[in-house]
Every structure is written in structure tokens, then in C-alpha cells.
KELUM-467413 format. One record per atom (N, C-alpha, C, O, CB): y, x, z; residue in one letter. Coordinates in steps of 0.1 Angstrom, whole numbers, padded with zeros to 4 digits, always signed. Glycine has a CB too. Layout:
YXZA...
***
This chain:
+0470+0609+0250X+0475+0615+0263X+0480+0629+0261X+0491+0632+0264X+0464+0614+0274X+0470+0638+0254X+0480+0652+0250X+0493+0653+0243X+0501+0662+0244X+0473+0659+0242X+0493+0639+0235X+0502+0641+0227X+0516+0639+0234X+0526+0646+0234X+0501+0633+0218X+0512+0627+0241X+0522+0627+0255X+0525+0642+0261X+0536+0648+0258X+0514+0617+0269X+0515+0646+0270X+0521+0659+0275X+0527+0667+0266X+0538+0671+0269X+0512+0666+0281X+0522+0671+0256X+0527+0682+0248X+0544+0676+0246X+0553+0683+0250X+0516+0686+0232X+0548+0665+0240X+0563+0658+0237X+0567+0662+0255X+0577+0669+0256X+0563+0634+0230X+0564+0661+0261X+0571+0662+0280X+0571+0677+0279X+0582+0682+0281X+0558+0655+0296X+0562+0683+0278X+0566+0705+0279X+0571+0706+0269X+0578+0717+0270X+0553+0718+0279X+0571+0698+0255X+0585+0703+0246X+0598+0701+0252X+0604+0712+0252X+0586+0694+0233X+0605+0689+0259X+0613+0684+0261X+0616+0695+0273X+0627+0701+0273X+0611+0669+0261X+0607+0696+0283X+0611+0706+0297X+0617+0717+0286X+0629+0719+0285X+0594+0713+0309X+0607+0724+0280X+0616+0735+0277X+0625+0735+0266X+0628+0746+0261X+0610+0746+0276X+0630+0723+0260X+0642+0723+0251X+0655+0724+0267X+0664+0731+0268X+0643+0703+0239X+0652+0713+0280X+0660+0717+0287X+0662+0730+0291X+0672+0737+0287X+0659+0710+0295X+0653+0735+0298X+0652+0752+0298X+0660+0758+0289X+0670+0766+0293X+0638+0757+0294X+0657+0755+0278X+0668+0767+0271X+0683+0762+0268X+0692+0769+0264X+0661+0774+0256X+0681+0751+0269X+0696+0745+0272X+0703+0754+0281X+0712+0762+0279X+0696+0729+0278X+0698+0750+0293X+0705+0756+0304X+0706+0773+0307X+0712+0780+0315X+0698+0749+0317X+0697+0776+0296X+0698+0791+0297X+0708+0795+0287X+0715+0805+0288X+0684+0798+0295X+0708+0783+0274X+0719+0792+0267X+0734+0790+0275X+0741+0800+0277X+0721+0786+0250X+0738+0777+0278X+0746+0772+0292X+0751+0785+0300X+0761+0792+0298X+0736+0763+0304X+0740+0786+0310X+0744+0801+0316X+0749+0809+0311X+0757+0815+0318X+0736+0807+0319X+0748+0813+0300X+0743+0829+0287X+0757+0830+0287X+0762+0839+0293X+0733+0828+0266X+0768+0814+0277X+0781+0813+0275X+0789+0817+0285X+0799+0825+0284X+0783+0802+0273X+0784+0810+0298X+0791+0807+0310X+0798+0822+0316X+0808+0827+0321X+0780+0799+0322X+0782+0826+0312X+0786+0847+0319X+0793+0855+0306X+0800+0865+0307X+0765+0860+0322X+0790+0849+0297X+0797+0858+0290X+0811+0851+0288X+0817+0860+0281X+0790+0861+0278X+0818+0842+0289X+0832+0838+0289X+0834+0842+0302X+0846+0842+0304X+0837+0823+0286X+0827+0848+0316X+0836+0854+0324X+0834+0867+0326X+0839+0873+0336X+0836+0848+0336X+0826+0873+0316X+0827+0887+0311X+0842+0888+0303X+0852+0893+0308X+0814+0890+0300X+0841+0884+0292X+0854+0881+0283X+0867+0884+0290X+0875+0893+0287X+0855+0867+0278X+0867+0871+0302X+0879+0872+0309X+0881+0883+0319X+0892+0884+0323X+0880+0862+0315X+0875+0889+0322X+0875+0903+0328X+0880+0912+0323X+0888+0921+0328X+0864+0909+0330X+0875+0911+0308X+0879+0927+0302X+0893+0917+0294X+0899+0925+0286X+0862+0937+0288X+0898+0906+0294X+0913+0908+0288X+0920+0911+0302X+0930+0917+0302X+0921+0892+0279X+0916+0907+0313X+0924+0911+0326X+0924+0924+0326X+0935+0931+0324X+0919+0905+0340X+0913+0930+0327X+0913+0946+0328X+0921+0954+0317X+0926+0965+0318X+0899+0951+0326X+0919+0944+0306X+0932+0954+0290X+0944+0953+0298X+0951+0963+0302X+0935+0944+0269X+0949+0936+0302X+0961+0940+0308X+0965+0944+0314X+0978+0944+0314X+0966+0938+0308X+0958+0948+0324X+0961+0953+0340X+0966+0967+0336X+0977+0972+0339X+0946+0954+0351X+0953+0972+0327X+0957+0989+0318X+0971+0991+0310X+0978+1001+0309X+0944+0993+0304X+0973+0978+0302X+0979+0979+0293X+0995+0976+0300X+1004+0985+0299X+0972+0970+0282X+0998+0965+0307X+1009+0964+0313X+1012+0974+0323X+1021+0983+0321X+1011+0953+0318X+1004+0972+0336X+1009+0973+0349X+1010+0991+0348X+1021+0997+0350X+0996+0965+0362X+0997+0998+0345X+0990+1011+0344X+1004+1020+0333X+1012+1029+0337X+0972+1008+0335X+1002+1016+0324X+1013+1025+0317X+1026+1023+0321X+1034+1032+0319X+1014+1023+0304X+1029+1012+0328X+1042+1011+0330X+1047+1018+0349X+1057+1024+0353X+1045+0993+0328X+1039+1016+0355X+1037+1027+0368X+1038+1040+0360X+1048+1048+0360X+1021+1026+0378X+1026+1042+0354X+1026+1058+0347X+1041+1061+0343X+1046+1071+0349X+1016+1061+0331X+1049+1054+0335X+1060+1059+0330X+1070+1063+0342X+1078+1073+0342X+1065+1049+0320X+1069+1053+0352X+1080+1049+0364X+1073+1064+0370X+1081+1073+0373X+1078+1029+0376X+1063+1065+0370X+1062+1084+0377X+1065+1094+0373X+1069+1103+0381X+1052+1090+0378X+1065+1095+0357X+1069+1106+0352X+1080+1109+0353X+1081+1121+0354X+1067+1107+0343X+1094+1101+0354X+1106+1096+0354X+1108+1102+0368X+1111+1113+0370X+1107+1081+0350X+1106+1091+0377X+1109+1098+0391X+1103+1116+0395X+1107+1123+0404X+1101+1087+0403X+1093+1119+0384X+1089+1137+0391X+1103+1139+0387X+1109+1145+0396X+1074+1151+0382X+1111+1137+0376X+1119+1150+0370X+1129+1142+0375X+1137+1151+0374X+1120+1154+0352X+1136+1134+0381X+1150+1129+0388X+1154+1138+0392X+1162+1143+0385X+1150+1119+0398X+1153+1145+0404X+1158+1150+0409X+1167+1166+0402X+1178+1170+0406X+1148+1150+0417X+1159+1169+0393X+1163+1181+0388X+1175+1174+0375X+1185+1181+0374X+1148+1192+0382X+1174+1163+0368X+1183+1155+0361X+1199+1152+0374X+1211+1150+0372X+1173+1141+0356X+1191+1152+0386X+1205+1140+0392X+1207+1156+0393X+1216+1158+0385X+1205+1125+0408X+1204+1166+0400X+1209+1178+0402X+1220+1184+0391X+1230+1191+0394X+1196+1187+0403X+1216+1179+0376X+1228+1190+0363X+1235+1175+0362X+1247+1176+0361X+1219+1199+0342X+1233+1168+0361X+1243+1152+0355X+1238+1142+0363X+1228+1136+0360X+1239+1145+0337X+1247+1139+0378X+1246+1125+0385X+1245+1114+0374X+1233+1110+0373X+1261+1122+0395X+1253+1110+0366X+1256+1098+0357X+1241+1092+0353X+1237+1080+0354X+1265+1103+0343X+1232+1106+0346X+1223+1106+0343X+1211+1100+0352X+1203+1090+0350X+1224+1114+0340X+1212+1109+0362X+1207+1105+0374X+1204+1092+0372X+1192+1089+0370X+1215+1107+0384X+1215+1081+0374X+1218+1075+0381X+1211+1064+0371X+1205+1055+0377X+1232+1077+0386X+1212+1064+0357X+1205+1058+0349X+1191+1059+0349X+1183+1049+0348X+1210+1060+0338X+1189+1071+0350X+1170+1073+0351X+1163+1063+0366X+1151+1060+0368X+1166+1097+0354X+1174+1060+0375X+1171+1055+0384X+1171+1040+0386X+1165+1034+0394X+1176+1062+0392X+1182+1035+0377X+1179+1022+0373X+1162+1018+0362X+1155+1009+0361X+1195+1019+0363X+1162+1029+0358X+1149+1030+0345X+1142+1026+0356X+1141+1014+0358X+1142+1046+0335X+1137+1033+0363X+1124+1029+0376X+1123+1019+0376X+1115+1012+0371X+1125+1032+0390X+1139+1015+0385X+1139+1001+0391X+1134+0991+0384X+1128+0982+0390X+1150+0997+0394X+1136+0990+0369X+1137+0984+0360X+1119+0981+0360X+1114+0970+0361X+1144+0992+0348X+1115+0991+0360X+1100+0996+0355X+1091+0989+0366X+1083+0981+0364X+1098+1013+0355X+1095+0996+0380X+1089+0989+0393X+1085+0973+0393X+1075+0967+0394X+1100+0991+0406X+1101+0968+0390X+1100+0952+0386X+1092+0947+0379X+1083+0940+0384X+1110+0947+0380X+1094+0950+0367X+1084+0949+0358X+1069+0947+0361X+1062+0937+0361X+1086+0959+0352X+1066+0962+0365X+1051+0960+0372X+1044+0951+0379X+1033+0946+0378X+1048+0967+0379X+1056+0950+0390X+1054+0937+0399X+1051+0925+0392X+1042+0917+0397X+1066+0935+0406X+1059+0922+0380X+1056+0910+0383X+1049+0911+0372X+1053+0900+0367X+1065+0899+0386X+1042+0916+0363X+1033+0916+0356X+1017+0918+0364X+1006+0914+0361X+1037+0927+0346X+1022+0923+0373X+1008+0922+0388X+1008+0907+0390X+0997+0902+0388X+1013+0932+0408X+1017+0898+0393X+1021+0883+0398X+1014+0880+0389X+1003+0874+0391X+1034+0877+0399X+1017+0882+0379X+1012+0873+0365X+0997+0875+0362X+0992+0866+0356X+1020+0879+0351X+0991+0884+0365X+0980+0884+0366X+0968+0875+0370X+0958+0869+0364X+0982+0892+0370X+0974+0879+0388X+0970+0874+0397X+0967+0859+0399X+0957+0855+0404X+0978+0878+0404X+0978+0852+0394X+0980+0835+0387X+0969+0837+0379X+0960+0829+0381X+0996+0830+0378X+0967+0845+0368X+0956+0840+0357X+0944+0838+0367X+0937+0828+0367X+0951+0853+0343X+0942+0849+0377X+0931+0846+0386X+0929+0835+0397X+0918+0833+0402X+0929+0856+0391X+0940+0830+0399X+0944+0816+0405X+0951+0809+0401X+0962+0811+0405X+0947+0815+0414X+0949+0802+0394X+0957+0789+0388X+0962+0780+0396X+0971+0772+0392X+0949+0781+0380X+0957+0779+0411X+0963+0770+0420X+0977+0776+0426X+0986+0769+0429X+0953+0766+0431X+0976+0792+0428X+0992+0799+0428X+0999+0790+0419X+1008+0782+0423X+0993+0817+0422X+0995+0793+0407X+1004+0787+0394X+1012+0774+0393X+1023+0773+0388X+0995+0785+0384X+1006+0765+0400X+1006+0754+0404X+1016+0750+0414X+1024+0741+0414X+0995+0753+0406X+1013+0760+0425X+1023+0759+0437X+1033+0759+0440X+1039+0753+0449X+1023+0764+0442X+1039+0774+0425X+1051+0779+0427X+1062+0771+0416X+1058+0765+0406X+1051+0795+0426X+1075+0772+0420X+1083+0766+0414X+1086+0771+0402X+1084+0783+0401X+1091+0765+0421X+1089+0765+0391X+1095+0766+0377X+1100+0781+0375X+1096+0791+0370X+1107+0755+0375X+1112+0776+0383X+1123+0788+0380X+1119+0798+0383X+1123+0807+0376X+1134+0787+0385X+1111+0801+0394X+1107+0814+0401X+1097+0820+0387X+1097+0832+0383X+1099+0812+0418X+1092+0811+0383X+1078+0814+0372X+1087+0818+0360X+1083+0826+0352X+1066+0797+0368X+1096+0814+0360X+1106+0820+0345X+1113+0833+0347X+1115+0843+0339X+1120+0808+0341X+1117+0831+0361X+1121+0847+0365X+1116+0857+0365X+1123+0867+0366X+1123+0849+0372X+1103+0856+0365X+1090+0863+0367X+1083+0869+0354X+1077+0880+0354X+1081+0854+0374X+1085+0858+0342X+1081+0862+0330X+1092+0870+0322X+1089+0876+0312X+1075+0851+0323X+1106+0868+0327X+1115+0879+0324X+1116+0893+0328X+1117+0903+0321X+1124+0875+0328X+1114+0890+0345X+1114+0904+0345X+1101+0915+0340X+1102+0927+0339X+1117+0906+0359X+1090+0909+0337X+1080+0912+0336X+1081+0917+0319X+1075+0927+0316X+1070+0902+0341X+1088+0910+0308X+1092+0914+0296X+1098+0927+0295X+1094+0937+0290X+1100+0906+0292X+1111+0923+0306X+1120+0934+0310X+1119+0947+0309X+1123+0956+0302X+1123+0933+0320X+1111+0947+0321X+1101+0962+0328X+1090+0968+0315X+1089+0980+0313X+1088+0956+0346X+1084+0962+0310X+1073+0966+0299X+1081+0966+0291X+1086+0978+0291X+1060+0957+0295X+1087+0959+0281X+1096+0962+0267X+1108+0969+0267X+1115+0974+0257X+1099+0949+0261X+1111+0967+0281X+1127+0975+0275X+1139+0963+0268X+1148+0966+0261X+1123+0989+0259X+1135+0948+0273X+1139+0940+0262X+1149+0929+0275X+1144+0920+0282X+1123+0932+0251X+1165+0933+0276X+1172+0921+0288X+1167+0913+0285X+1166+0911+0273X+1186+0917+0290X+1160+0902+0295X+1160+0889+0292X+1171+0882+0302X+1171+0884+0315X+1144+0884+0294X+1180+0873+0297X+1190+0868+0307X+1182+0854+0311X+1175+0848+0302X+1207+0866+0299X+1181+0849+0322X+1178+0837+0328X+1189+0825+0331X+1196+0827+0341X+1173+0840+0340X+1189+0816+0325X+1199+0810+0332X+1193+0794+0335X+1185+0789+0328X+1214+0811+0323X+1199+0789+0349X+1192+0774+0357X+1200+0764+0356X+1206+0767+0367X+1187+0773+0373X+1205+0756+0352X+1212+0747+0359X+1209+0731+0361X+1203+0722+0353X+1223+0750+0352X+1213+0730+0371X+1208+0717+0379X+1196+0720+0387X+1188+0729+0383X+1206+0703+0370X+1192+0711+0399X+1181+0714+0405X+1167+0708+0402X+1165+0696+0403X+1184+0712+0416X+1156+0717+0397X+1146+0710+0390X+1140+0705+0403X+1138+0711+0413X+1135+0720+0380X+1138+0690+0399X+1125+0680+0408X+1114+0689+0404X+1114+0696+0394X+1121+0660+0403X+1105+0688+0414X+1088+0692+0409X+1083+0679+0401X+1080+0667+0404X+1077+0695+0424X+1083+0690+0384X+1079+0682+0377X+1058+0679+0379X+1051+0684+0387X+1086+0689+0364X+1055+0673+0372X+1037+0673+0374X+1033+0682+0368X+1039+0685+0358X+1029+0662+0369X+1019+0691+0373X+1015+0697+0372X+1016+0706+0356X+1020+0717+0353X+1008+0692+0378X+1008+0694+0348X+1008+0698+0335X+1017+0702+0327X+1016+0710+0318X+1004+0691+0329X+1026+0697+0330X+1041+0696+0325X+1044+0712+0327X+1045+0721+0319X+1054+0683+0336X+1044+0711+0340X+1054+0729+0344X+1046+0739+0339X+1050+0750+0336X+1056+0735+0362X+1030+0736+0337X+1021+0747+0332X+1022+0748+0318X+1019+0759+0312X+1008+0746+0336X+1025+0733+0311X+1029+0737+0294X+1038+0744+0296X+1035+0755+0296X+1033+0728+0283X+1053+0741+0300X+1067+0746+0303X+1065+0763+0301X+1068+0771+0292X+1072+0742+0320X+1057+0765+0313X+1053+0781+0317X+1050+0789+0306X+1056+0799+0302X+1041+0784+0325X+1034+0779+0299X+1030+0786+0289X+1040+0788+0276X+1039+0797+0267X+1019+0779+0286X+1048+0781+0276X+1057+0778+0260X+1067+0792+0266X+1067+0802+0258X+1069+0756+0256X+1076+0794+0278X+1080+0804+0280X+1074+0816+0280X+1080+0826+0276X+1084+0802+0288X+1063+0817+0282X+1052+0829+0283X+1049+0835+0266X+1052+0846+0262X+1034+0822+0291X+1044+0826+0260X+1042+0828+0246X+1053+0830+0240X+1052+0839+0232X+1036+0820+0240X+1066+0824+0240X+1077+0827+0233X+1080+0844+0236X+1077+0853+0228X+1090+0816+0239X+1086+0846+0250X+1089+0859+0253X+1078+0868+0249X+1081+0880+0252X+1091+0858+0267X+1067+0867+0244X+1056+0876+0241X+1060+0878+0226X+1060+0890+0222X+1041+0870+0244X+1062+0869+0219X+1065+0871+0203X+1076+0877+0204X+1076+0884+0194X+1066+0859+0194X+1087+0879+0211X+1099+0883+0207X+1098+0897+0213X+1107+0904+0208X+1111+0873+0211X+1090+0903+0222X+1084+0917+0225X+1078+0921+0216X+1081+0931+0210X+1075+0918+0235X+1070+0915+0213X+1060+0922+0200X+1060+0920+0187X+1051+0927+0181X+1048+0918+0201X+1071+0910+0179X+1071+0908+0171X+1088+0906+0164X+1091+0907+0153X+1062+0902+0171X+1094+0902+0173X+1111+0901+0164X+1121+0910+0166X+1132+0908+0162X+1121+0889+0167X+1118+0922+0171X+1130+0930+0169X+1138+0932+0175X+1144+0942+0172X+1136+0927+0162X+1143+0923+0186X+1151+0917+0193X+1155+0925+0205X+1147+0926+0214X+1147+0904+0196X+1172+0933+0204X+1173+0938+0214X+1180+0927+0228X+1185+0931+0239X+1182+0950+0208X+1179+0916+0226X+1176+0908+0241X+1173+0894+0242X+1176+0888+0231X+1189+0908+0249X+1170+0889+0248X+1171+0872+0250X+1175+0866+0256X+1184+0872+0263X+1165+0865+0252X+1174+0853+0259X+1181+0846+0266X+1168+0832+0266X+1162+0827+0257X+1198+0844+0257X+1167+0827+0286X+1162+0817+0283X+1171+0811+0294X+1177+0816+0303X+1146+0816+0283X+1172+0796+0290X+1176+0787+0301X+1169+0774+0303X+1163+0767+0295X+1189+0783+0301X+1172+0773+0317X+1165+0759+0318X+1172+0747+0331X+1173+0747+0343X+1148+0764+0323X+1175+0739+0320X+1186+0727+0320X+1176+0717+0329X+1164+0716+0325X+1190+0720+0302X+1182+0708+0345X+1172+0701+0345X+1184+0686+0356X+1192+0687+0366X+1154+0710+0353X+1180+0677+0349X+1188+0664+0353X+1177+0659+0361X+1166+0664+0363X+1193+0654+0340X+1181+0645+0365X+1175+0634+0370X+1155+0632+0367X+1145+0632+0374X+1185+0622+0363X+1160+0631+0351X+1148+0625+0343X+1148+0632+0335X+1146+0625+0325X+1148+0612+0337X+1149+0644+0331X+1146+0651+0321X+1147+0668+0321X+1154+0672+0331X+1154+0646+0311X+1142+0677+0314X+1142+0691+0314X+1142+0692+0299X+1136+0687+0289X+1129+0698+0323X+1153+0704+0301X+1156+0713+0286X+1154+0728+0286X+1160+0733+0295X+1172+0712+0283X+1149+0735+0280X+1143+0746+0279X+1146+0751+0269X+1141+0748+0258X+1133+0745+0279X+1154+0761+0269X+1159+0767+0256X+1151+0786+0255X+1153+0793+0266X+1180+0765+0258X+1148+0789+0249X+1149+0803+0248X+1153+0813+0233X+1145+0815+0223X+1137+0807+0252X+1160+0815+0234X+1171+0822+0222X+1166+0840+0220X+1162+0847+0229X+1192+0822+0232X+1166+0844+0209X+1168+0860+0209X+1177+0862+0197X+1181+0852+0191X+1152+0870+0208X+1179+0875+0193X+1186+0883+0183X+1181+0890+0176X+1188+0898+0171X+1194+0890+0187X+1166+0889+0171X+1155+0891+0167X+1158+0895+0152X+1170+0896+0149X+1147+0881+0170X+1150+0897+0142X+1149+0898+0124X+1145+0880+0124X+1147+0877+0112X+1132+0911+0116X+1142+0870+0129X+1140+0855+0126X+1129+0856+0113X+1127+0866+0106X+1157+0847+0122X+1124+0847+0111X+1114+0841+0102X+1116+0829+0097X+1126+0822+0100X+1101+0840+0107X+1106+0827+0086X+1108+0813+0082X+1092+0804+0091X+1080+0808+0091X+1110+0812+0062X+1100+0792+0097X+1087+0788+0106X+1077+0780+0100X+1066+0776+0104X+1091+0779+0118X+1083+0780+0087X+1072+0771+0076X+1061+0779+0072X+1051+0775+0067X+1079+0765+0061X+1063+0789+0075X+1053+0796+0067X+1041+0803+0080X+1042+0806+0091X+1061+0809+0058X+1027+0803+0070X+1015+0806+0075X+1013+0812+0087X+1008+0806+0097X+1009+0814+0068X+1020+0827+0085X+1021+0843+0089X+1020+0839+0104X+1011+0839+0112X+1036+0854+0083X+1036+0834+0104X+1045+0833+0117X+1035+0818+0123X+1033+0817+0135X+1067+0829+0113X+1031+0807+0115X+1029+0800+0130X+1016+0804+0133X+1009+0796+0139X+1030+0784+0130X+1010+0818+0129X+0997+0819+0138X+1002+0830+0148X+0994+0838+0152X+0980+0823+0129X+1015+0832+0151X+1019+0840+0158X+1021+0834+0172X+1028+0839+0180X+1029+0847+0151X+1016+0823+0174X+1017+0814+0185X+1028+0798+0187X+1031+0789+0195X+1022+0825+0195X+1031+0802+0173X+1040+0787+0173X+1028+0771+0175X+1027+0762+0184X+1051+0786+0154X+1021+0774+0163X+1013+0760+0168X+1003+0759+0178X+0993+0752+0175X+1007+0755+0157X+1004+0766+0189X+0996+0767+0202X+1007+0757+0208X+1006+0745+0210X+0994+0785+0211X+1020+0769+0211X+1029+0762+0219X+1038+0742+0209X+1045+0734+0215X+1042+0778+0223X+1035+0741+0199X+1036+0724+0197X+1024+0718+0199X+1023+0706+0201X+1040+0719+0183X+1015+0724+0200X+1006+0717+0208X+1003+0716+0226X+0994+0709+0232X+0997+0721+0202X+1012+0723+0231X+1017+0722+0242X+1026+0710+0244X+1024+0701+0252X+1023+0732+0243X+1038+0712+0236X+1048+0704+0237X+1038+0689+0232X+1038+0681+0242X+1062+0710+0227X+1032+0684+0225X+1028+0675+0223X+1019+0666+0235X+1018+0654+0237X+1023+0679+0212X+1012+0680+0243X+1001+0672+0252X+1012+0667+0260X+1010+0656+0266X+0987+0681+0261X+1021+0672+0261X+1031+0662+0274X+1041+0655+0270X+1050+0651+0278X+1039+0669+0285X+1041+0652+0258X+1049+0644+0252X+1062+0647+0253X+1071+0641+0259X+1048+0631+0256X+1063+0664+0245X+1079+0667+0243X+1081+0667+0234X+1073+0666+0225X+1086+0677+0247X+1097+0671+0233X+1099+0674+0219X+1101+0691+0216X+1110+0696+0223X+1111+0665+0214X+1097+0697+0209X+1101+0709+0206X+1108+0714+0194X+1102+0711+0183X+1093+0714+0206X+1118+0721+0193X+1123+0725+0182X+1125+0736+0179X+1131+0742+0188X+1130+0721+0181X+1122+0745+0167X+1122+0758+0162X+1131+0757+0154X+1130+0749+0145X+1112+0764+0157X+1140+0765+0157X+1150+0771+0144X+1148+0788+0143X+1145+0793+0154X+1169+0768+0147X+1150+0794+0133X+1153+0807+0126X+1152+0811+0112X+1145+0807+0103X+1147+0816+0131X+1163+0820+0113X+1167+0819+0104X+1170+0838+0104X+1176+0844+0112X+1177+0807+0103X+1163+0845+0088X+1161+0860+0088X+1171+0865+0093X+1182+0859+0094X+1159+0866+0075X+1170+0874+0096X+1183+0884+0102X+1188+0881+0109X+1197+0890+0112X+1192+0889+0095X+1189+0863+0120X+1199+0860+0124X+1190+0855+0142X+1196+0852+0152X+1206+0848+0113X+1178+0856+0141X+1173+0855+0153X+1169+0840+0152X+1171+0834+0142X+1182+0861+0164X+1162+0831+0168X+1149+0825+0168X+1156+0817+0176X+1164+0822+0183X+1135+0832+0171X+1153+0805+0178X+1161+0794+0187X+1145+0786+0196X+1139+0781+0186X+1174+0780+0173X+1141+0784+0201X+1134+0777+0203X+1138+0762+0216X+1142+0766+0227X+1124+0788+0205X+1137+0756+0214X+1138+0745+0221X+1130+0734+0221X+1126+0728+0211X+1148+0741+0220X+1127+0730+0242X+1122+0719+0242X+1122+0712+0255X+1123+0716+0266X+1112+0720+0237X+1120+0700+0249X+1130+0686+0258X+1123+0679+0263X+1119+0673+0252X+1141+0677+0251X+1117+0673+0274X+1107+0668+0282X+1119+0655+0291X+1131+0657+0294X+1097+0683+0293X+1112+0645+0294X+1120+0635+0299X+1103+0627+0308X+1092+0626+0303X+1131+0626+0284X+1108+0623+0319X+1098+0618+0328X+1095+0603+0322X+1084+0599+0321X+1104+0617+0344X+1106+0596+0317X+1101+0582+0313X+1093+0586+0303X+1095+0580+0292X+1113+0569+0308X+1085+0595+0302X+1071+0597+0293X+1062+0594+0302X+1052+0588+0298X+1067+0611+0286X+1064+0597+0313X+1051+0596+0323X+1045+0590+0319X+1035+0596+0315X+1050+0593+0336X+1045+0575+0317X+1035+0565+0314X+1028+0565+0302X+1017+0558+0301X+1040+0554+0316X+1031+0571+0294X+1029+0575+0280X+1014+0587+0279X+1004+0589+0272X+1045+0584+0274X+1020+0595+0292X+1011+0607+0290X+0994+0597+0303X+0983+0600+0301X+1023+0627+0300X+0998+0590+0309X+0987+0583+0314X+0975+0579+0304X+0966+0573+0307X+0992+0571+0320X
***
């Protein structure tokens, strides 16, 4: 009979500390996520207001010796303001994923442009054509993510004084192109795909696209990828 009890208060408190290490993870992955929100809140939104102030104290005395000038330092803001904004949007979505969910494609691509834009200093051109159906959920949130991570490597890593994304959408299918003018890599190698390439084919894979990387040194980065609904049943 002890032996019994003692195997039953082992077992209670193997659960016990199950559920305590459980907890332990639980608070600390939403510790974690706090402080990457808080780096970027500092890191995007914070420096890029800061700059948009410093800029606007001295306008005035600039538009006062050279309008022209002026006139450029006041596009800089605008530039900058945008930016902030929607790097605030972008945020805000990490903290609700059902926003994410809600909003449409295109608006979500416009959003991670101007948000490039305003922080990097880097045109991103947008271009839509045809009217996207609301694709399913997962679909538009890989979509997002593969645009999100692309535009991040080409900020922080190629060089690239601009880009270009578009997004192609027919009947039964969506095309997704995003282009820069970057230094390009070779995609075979180590370096570059831990720079986010094999995140985003594994993106493209959970929804059964196809993705394609081209670049080539000195000549800039092609990325493309091609999603078609008669997968639906595939991805079931």
C-alpha cells in the first residue's frame, strides 16, 4: 500500500512540475515577445519620429535661405511620418493577428512598403493588377509573410537603391513578384539562405506554391511566387 501511495505523490508531482515548467515557457515566450515588440517599436517607429523632428525644428530657417530645399526636407517628413505609421500598423497586427486577417492583401503590401520606405530611405514601387478574390487565410498570411521578409533583406542586406513588388491576381491564381537592384547573391549558398530564404520556401511550400529565386552578383534579386486555388484540395 505505501508503495502504491508513494508511485501516486511521485506521479502528482511529476504533473506539478510539468505544469510549472509549462507556465515558466509560456511567461517567458510572452516576455520574449514584448521585448522584440519593444526593440521595434524603439528601433522603427522611435528613431524614425526622432529624425521626422529634428528635420521639421530646422525647416523653417532652410525654407527661409532655399524654398527648393525647403521643399525637399518637407517631402523627407512626409516620407518619414508614413513610414512611422505604418510601421505602428505593423506592429499592432503582430499584437492582433485577427486585424491581420481582416485586412486585404493589397492594403497589407502597401503598408509593408511604405513602412520600408519611411525607415530605409529605400522607393518601394507597388504595383496590383486584377482584382484579388479573398484568398484563405493562410495563404494571404504566407503571401504577407514572404513580402515582409523579402523587403527586410533588401533593407538590411542588398544594397539596393529601390524595389519593386507586384501582385498579379486572376480568377484561380496569384503571382507575386518582388524585384530590387541590390549587389544579388548566389542562392545556393549557406550565408544567404539563413538570411531568410528557407523560412520563406517553407512558406511557399505550406500552401502549396511555387517559389522562385533568381540573383545574380551585381545585378540584383528576383523573387517570385505563384499560388493557384485548384491546390485547395491539396492543402486539405
Amino acid at each position: 500500500m505505501k508503495e502504491i501511495l508513494c508511485v501516486g505523490i511521485d506521479r502528482t508531482e511529476q504533473k506539478r512540475s510539468e505544469k510549472t515548467l509549462a507556465t515558466q515557457a509560456w511567461q517567458q515566450a510572452v516576455a520574449d515577445e514584448r521585448n522584440r515588440l519593444a526593440r521595434d517599436l524603439h528601433d522603427a517607429v522611435s528613431q524614425t519620429l526622432f529624425s521626422a523632428s529634428i528635420i521639421s525644428e530646422v525647416l523653417p530657417k532652410i525654407w527661409d535661405k532655399n524654398p527648393d530645399e525647403g521643399r525637399r526636407r518637407l517631402e523627407e517628413v512626409r516620407q518619414l511620418t508614413r513610414g512611422a505609421l505604418a510601421e505602428m500598423r505593423s506592429l499592432l497586427f503582430e499584437l492582433r493577428p485577427s486585424a491581420l486577417a481582416e485586412s486585404e492583401l493589397e492594403n497589407l503590401i502597401h503598408q509593408l512598403a511604405e513602412s520600408i520606405t519611411g525607415r530605409w530611405r529605400i522607393p518601394v514601387a507597388v504595383t496590383i493588377r486584377g482584382k484579388c478574390a479573398e484568398p484563405p487565410s493562410d495563404v494571404k498570411m504566407a503571401l504577407y509573410r514572404i513580402v515582409q521578409e523579402s523587403l527586410n533583406n533588401i533593407a538590411k542586406h542588398s544594397g539596393a537603391s529601390h524595389a519593386e513588388v507586384s501582385l498579379e491576381c486572376s480568377n484561380h491564381s496569384i503571382t507575386l513578384n518582388i524585384i530590387d537592384n541590390g549587389h544579388g547573391f548566389d542562392p545556393d549558398t549557406s550565408a544567404h539562405t539563413s538570411l531568410g530564404l528557407g523560412i520563406m520556401k517553407e512558406r511557399a511550400i505550406n500552401i502549396n506554391a511555387d517559389l522562385q529565386i533568381k540573383s545574380i552578383p551585381d545585378k540584383g534579386t528576383e523573387i517570385t511566387v505563384i499560388w493557384s486555388d485548384e491546390h485547395k484540395e491539396e492543402l486539405k
